[in-house]
C-alpha positions as CSV (number, residue, x, y, z in Angstrom):
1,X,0.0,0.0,0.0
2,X,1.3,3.2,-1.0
3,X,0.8,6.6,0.8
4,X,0.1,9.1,-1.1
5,X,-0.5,13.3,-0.3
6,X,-4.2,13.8,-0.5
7,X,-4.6,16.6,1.5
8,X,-8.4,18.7,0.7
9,X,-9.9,15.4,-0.8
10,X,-13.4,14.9,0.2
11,X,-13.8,11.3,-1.1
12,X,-11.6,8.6,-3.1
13,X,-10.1,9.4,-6.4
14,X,-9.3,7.4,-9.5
15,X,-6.0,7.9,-11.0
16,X,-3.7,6.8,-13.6
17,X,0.2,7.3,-14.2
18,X,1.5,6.7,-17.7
19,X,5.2,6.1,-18.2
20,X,6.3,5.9,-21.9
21,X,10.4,4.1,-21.7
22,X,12.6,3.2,-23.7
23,X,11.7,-0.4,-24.0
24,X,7.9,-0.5,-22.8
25,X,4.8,1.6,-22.5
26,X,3.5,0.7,-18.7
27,X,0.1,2.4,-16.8
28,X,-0.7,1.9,-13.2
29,X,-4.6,2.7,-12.3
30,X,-5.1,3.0,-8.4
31,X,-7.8,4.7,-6.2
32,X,-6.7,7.4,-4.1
33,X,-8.3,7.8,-0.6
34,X,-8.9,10.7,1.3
35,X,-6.5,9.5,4.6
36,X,-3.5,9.0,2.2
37,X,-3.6,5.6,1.1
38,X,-3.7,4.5,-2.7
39,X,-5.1,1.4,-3.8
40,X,-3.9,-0.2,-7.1
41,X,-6.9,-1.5,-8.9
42,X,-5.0,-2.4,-12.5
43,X,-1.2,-2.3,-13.9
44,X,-0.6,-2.5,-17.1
45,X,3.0,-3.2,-19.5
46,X,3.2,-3.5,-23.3
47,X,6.7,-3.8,-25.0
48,X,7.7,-1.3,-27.7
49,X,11.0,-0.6,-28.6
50,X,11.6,3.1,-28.3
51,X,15.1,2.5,-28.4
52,X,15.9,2.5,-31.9
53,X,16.5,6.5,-31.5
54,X,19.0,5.6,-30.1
55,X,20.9,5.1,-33.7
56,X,18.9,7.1,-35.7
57,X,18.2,10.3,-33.6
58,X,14.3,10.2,-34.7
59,X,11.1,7.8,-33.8
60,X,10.2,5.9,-36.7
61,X,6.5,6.0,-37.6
62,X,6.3,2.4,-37.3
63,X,7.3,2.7,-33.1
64,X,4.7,5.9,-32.9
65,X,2.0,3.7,-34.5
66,X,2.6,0.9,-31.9
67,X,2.6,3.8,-28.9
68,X,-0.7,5.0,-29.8
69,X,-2.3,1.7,-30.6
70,X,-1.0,0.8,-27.0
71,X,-2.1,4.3,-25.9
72,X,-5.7,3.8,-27.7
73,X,-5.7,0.9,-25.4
74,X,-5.2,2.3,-21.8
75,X,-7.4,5.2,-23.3
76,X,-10.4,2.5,-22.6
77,X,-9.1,1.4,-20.0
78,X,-9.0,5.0,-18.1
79,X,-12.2,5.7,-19.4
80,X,-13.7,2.2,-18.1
81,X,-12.3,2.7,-14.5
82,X,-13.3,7.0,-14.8
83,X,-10.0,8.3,-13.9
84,X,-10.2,11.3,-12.4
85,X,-6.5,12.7,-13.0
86,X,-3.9,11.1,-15.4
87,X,-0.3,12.1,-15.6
88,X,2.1,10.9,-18.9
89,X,5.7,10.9,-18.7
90,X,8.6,9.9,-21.7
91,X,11.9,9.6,-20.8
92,X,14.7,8.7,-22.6
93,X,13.4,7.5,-26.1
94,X,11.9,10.1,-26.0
95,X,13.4,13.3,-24.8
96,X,16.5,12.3,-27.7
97,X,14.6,12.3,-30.6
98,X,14.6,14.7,-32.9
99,X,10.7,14.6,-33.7
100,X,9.6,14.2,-29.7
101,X,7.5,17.5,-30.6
102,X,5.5,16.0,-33.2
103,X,4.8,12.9,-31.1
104,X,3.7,14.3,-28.2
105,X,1.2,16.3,-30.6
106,X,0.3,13.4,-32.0
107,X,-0.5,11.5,-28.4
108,X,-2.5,14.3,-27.2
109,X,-4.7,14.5,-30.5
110,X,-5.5,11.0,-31.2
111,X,-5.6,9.7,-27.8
112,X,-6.3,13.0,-25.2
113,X,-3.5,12.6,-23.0
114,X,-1.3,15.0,-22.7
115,X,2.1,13.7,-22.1
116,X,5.3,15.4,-21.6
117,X,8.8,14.6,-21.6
118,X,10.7,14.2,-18.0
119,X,14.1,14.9,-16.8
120,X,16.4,13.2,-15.2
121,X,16.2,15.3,-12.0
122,X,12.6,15.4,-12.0
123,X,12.9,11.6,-12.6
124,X,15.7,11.3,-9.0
125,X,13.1,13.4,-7.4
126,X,10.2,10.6,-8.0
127,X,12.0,7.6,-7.5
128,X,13.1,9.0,-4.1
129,X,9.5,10.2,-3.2
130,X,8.7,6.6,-3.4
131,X,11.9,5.3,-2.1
132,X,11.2,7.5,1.0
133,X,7.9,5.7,0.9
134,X,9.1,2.3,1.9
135,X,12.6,2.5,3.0
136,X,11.5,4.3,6.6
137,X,15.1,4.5,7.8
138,X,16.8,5.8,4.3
139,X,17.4,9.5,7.1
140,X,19.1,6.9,9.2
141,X,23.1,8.3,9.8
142,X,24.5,4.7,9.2
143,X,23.5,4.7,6.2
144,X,25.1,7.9,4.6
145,X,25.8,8.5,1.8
146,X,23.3,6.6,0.1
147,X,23.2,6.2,-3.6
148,X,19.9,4.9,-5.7
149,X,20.3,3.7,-9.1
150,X,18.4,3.1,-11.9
151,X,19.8,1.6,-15.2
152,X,16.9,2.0,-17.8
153,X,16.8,1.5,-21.3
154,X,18.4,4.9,-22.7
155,X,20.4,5.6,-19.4
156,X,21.1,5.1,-16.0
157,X,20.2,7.8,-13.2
158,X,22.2,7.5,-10.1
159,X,21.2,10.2,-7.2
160,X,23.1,10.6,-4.3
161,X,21.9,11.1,-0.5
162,X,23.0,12.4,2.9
163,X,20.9,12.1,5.5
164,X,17.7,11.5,3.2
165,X,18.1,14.3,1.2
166,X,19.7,14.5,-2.4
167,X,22.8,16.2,-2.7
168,X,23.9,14.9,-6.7
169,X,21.7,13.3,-9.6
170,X,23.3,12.9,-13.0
171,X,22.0,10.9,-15.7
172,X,25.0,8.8,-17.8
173,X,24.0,7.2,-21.9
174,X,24.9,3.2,-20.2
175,X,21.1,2.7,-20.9
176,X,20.5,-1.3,-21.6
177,X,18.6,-0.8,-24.5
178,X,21.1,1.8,-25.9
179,X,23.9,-0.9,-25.6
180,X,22.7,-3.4,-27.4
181,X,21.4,-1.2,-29.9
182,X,25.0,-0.4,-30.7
183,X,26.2,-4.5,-31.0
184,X,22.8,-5.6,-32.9
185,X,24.7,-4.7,-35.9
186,X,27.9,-6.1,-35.4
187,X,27.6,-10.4,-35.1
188,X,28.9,-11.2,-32.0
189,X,28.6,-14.0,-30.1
190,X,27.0,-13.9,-26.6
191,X,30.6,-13.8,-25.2
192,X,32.1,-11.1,-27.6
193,X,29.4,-8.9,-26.9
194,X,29.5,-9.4,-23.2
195,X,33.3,-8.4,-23.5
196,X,32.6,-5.2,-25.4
197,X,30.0,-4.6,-22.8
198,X,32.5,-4.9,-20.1
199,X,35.1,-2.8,-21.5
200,X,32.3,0.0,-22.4
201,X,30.5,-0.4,-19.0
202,X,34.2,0.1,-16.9
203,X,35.2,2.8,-19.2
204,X,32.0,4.9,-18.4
205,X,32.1,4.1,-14.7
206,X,35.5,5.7,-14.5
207,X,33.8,8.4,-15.7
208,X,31.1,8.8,-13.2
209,X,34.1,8.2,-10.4
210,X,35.5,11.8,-11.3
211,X,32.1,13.3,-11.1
212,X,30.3,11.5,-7.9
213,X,31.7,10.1,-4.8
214,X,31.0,6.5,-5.4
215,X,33.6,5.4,-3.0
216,X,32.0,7.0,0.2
217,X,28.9,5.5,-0.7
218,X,28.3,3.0,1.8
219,X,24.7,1.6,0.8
220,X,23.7,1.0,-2.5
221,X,19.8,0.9,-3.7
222,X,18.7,-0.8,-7.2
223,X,15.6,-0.2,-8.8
224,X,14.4,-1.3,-12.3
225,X,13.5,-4.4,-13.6
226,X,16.6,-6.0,-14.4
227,X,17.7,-5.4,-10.4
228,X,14.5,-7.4,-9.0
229,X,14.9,-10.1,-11.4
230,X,18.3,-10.4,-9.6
231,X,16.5,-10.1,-6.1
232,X,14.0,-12.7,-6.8
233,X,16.7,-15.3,-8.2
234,X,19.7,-14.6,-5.8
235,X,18.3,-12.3,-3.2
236,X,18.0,-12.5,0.5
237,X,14.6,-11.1,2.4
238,X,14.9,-8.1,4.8
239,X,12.8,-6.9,7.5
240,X,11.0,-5.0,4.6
241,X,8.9,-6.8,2.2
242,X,9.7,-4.1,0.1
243,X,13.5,-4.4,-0.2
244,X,15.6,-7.3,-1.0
245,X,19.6,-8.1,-0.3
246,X,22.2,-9.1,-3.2
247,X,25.3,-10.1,-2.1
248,X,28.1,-9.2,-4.5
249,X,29.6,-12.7,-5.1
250,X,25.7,-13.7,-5.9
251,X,25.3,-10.9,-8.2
252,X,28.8,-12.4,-10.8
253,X,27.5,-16.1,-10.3
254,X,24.4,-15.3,-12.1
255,X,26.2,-13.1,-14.8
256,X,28.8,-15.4,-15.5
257,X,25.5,-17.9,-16.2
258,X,23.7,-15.7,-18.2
259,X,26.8,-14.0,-20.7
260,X,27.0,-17.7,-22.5
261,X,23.3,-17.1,-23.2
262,X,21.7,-15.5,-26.2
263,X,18.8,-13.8,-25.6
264,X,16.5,-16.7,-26.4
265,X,18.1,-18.8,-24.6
266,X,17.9,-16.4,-21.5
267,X,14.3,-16.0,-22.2
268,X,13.5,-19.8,-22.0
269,X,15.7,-20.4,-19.0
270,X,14.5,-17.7,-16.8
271,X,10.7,-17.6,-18.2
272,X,11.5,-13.5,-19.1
273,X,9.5,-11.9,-22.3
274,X,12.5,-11.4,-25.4
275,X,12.4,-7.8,-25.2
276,X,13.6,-8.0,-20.8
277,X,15.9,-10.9,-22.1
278,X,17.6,-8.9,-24.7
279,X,19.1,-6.2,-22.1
280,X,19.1,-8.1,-18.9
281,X,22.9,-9.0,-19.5
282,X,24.1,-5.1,-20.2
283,X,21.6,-3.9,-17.5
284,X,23.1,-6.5,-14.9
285,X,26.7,-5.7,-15.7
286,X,26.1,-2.2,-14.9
287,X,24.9,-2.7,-11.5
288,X,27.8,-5.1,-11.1
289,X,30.2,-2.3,-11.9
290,X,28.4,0.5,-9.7
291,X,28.5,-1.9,-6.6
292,X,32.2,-2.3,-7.6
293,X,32.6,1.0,-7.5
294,X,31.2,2.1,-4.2
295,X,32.3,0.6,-0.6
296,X,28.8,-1.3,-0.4
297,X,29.3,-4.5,0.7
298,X,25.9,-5.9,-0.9
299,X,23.2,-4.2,-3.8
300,X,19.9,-3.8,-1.8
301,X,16.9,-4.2,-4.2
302,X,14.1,-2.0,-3.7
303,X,10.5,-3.3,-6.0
304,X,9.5,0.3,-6.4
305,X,9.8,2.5,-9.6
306,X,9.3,6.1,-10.9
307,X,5.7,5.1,-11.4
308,X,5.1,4.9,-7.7
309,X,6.7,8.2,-7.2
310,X,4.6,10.3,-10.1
311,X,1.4,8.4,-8.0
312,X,2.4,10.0,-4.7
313,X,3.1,13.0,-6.6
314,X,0.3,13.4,-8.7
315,X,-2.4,15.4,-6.5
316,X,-0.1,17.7,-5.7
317,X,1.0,18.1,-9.3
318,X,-2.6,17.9,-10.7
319,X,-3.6,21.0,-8.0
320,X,-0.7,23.2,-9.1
321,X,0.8,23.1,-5.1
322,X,4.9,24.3,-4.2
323,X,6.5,21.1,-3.1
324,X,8.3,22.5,0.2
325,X,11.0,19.9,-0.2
326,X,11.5,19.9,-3.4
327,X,12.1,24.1,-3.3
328,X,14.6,23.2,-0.4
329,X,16.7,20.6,-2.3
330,X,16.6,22.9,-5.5
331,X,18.1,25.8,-3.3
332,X,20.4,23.3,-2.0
333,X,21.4,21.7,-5.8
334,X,21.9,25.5,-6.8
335,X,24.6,26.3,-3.5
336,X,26.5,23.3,-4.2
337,X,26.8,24.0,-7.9
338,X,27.6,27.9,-7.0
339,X,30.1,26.9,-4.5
340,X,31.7,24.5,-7.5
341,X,32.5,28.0,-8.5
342,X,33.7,29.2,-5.5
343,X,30.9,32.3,-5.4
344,X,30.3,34.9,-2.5
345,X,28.1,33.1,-0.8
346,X,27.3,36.1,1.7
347,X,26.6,38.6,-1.5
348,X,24.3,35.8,-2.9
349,X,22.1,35.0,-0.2
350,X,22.2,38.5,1.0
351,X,20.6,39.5,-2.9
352,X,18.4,36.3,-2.9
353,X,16.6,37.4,0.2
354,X,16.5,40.9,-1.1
355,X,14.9,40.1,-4.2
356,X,12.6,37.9,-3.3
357,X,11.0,40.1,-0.6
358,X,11.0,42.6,-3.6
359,X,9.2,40.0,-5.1
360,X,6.6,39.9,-2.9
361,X,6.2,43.6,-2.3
362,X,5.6,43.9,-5.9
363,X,2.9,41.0,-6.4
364,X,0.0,42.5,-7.9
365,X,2.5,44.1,-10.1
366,X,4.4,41.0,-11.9
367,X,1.4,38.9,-11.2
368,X,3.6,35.6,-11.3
369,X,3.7,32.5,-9.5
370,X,5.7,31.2,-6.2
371,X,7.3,28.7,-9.0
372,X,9.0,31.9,-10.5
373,X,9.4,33.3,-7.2
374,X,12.0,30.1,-6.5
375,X,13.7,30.6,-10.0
376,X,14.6,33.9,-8.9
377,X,15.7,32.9,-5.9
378,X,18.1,31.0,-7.5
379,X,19.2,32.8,-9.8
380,X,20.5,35.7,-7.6
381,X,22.2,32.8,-5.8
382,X,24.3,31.8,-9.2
383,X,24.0,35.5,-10.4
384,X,27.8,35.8,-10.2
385,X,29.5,32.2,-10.6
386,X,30.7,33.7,-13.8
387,X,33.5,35.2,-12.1
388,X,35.4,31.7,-11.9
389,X,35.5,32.2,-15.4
390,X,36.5,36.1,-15.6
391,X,35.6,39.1,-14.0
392,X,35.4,40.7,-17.3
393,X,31.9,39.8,-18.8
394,X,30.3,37.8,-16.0
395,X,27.1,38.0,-16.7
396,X,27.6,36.3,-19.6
397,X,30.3,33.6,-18.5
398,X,27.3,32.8,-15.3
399,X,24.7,32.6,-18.1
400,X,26.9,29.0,-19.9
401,X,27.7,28.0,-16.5
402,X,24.2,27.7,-15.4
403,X,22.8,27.1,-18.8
404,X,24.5,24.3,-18.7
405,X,24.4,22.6,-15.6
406,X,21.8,20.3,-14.1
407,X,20.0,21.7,-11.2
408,X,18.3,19.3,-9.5
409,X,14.2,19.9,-9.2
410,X,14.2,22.3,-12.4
411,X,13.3,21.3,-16.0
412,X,15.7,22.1,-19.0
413,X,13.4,25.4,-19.9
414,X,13.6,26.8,-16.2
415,X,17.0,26.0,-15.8
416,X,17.8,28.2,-19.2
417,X,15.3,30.6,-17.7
418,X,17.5,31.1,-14.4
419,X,20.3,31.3,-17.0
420,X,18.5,34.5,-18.9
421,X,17.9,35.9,-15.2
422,X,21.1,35.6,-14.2
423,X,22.7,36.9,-17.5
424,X,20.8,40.3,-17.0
425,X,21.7,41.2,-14.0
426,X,23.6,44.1,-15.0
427,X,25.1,45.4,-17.9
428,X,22.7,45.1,-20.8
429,X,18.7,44.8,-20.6
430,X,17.4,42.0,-22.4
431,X,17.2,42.5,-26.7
432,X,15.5,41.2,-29.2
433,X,18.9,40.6,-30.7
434,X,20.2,38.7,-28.3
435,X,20.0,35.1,-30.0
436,X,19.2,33.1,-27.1
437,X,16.6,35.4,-25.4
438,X,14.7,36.2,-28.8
439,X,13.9,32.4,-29.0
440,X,12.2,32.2,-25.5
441,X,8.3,32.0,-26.2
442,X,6.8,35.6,-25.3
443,X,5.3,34.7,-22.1
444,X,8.5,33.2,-21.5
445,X,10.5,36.2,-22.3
446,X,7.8,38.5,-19.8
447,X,9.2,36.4,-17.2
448,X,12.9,36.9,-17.9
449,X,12.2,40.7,-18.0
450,X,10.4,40.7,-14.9
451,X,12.8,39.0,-12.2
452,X,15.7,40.5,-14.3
453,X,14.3,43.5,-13.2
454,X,14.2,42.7,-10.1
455,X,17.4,41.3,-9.3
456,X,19.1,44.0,-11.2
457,X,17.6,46.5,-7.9
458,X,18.5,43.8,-5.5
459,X,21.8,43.4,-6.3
460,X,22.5,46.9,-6.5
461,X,21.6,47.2,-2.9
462,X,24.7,45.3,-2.3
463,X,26.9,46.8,-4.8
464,X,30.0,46.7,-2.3
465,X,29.5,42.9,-1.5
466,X,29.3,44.5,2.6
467,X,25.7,43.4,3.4
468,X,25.4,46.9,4.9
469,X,21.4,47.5,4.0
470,X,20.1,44.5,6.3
471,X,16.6,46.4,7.6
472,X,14.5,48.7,5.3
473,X,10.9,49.2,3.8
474,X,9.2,50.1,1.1
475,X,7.1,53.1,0.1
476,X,5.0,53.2,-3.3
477,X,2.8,55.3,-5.3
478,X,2.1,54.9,-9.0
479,X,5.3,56.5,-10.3
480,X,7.9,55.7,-7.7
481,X,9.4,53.2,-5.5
482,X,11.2,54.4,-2.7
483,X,13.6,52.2,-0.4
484,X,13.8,53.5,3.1
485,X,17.4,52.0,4.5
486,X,17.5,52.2,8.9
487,X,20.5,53.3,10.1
488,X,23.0,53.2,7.8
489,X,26.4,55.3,6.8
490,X,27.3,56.1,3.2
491,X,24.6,54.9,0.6
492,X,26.4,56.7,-2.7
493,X,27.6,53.1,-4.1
494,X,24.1,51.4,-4.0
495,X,22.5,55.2,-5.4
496,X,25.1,54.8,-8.0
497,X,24.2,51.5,-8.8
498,X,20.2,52.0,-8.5
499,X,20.7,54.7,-11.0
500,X,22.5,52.9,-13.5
501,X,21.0,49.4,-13.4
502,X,16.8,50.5,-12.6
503,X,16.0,51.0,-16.2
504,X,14.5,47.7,-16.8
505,X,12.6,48.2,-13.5
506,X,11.3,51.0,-14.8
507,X,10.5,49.7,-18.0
508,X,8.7,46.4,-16.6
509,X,6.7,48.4,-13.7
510,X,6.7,52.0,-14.6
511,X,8.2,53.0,-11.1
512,X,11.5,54.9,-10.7
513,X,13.3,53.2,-7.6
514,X,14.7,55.6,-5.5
515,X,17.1,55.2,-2.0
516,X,16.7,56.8,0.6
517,X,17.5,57.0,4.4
518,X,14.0,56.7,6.7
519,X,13.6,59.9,8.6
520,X,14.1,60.0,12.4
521,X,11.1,58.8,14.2
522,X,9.2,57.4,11.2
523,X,10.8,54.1,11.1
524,X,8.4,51.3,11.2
525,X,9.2,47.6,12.5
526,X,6.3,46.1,10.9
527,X,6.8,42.7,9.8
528,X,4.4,44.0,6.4
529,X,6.8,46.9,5.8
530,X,10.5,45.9,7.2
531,X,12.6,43.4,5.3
532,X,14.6,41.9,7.9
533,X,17.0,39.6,6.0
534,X,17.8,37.2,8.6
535,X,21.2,36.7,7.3
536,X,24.0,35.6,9.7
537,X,27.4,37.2,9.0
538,X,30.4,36.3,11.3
């Protein structure tokens, strides 16, 4: 029985969770009940072979005939069970090919469901919702670090934990189907391919060594299919009926059985469809190399999957609600990459709580969500990791940097979104003929302008990097915004700076901004009118 958040229900809900892979189309129907609980009334699993993108960069119409006749198919089914809320998710397949926009299209007109592709941190996030969900001691402080792993058919996503919470999640191309996509075309027998598996697998994992801390890992977690067909032929029980123990020496016995096997042969042996017996051998070989790689002493096995997590997600998701755990490990993600780049931490947290209380001064103003209340949040903490690069054109160095990096919690478009914020924060104004910001959508675009505009005044109210301007208000009328400062000395630096970097403000909002010291005996400690940054400075 899984828990799910159901908070405001008034009586049980059908829902359904649709996960389009690389190898399979699966649905999970369950009933959700008011107190929490989720009852699993149908699941459902039909092999397709996304993979082929893979090699050819595109979905051939042949595989996106075969996903909609399955689709067509849990249509009815939905419809005969009157599901409520439904939630469609392509991963890896998917999210490569070239045409994914005319699929999706296609999914959402002949068959109504409106599916989107997922990213690999959204996906770490799911699978350790419903990791959390069973495992009740994964916080426990024997068992940090922890690292979950999923090998899938286009990749596998490790995540990494400390003390329950995730501190890494990177997605690597050692997907099962992906691998033996790449020998299908060469011959090889069973052995030969296995050895050309090993050599690619190790390679790759010497990779992932330079870029996550395998070796402190001290407890391992599988998940996926290939992992529980290991548990339920060489595992040990556990206290949980949810997790399962493989012992490494277990784990090469059953390889070293199954590399003299075709595929066929796998499939009659160990009663698995072809399509699971065709990457079961590079799927297992890459677990053998991660538990290699870390100090576990033994791979547990773990029988949930992403599909659990996007059903304990999907109320909140469905209702449009702020995940307050999500927003914190987001905030964390974004300080550990910014501290990769060895930023002011003290300048960005004092602008970060700056703008985002500008934020909500301003509310009926911008009119945007607490969603883009977090991006700009983060973005004032990576405004100036461009430095690492050079001093000289920041901005612009902080916009590759975070462009290009994988912030856990945020999609691809918001992470390039905190990229455009953080690019504008002084310097130029956002222009049409600036490449990159001319192909956001227009609403997409409003939003850059927006909390650009807003940081831009935040950060000048630190322009020396002091954190001298910790309590002040605000005071507007429909031409100006004036920032009463408490109790300070000098403020020509941040007047300086207000003046030069305020046009945008001033564009977006129609206000001036203007600086000024409160006068003697009108200061106000209202907690509606006082920002009190509650920043701690040694």
């Amino acid at each position: 029985m899984i828990e799910v958040y159901a908070h405001g229900m008034e009586a049980a809900e059908t829902v359904g969770v649709i996960d389009i892979g690389s190898n399979s189309v699966r649905m999970v129907v369950a009933q959700v009940h008011p107190n929490g609980e989720t009852e699993v009334l149908e699941q459902m699993r039909q092999p397709v072979r996304l993979g082929h993108t893979f090699l050819t960069g595109r979905l051939s119409q042949p595989t996106i005939r075969a996903v909609l006749r399955v689709l067509r198919d849990y249509r009815k089914v939905l419809d005969s069970y009157q599901v409520d809320r439904v939630r469609a998710v392509a991963t890896y397949a998917v999210r490569e090919a070239s045409n994914r926009d005319a699929f999706l299209d296609r999914i959402g007109r002949a068959v109504g469901i409106d599916a989107k592709v997922i990213e690999p941190t959204e996906q770490s996030r799911l699978i350790v919702l419903a990791v959390r969900n069973v495992v009740v001691d994964l916080q426990n402080s024997r068992h940090r670090p922890t690292m979950i792993a999923e090998v899938g058919g286009g990749g596998t996503l490790l995540t990494i934990l400390r003390r329950g919470e995730i501190v890494a999640s990177q997605s690597y191309s050692l997907g099962a189907v992906r691998m033996r996509e790449l020998l299908s075309s060469g011959g090889h027998t069973p052995e030969k391919a296995a050895k050309l598996l090993y050599q690619q697998v190790g390679n790759s994992i010497k990779q992932v060594c330079k870029t996550l801390p395998l070796k402190s890992v001290n407890t391992f977690l599988a998940i996926g299919g290939d992992a529980r067909f290991a548990a339920e032929k060489i595992g040990r029980p556990t206290k949980s009926a949810e997790i399962q123990i493989v012992e490494r020496r277990d784990l090469d016995r059953l390889i070293k059985a199954c590399i003299p096997l075709g595929p066929a042969e796998i499939a009659s042996t160990y009663q698995l469809a072809f399509s699971d017996a065709e990457t079961l051998v590079p799927a297992l070989l890459v677990y053998q190399a991660l538990l290699g790689a870390t100090g576990a002493r033994a791979m547990m096995v773990s029988k949930v999957s992403m599909r659990d997590g996007l059903l304990l997600d999907l109320p909140r998701y469905v209702a449009g609600r702020e995940d307050l755990e999500l927003s914190r490990s987001i905030i964390a993600s974004a300080k550990t990459i910014a501290a990769r780049y060895r930023y002011d931490d003290k300048h960005a947290e004092h602008v970060a709580a700056i703008a985002v209380r500008l934020f909500d001064n301003l509310q009926n103003e911008h009119g945007l969500t607490q969603r883009h209340r977090l991006l700009l949040k983060v973005a004032a903490l990576m405004h100036e990791i461009g430095k690492f690069v050079a001093t000289r054109a920041h901005h612009k160095h902080s916009y590759y940097l975070i462009a290009n990096a994988e912030i856990l919690g945020l999609s691809r478009n918001e992470i390039n979104m905190v990229a455009q914020v953080a690019r504008y924060h002084r310097r130029s104004i956002p222009k049409t003929s600036h490449l990159e910001y001319a192909a956001l959508p227009r609403d997409q675009r409003m939003v850059v302008n927006k909390l650009a505009a807003i940081l831009r005044v935040a950060d000048s109210l630190d322009k020396g990097h002091w954190q001298q301007l910790r309590e002040f208000h605000f005071e507007q009328d429909r031409q100006e915004l004036v920032i009463y400062v408490n109790g300070t000395g000098d403020l020509g630096l941040e007047r300086l700076a207000i003046f030069q970097k305020s046009d945008l403000f001033e564009d977006i909002f129609g206000l001036k901004v203007r600086l000024d010291e409160t006068p003697e005996g009108q200061y106000s400690r209202s907690p509606r009118e006082t920002l009190s940054l509650g920043v701690t400075h040694k």
